[in-house]
N, C-alpha and C positions, 0 to 999 in steps of 0.2 A: 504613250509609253507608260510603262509600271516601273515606278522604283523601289528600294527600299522605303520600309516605313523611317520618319512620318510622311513621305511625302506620297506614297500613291498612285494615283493617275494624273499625268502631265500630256498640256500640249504643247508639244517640241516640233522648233524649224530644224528641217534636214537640212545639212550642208550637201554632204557627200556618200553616196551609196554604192557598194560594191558587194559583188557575190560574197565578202566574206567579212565584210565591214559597213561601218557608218560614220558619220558625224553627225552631230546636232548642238545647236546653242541653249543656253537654258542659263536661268536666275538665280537656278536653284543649284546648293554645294553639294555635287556627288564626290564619290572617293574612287581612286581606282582598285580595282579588284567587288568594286560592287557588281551585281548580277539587276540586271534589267528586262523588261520584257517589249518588243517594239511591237506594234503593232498599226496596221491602215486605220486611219480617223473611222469610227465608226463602225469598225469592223472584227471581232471578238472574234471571227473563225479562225484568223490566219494570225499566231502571234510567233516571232522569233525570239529566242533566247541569246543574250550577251553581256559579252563579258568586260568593265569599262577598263581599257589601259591607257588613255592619258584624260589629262585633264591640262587647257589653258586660259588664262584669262583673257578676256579681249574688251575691255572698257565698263560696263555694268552686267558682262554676262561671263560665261564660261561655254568653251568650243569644248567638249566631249569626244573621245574618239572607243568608240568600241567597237568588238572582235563578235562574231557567232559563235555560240557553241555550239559545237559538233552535236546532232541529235544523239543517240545512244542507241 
């Protein structure tokens, strides 16, 4: 995954994947309304665009829930 700087290129555990969403946990403090980029381990052809709207904590991480954006 890409997030905003500073943090860059992250590897994040999926929870949950749907045609028009995701989850993933992470260490790291995102915000919602940040713009992300997800991408397969290893795989720079195929990257999705989203968009994060919640954020929760769950003990030393945070469960992430974002949306796709619609291509254009």
């Amino acid at each position: 995954m890409r997030a905003p700087a500073p943090y860059g290129r992250m590897l994040v555990r999926a929870h949950d994947i749907s045609e028009s969403g995701f989850s993933f946990s992470t260490d790291v403090t995102l915000n919602v309304g940040d713009r992300i980029m997800l991408g397969l381990r290893h795989d720079d052809d195929f990257l999705v665009e989203a968009l994060i709207r919640n954020i929760r904590r769950d003990g030393e991480f945070f469960i992430i829930g974002a949306e796709r954006v619609a291509s254009s």
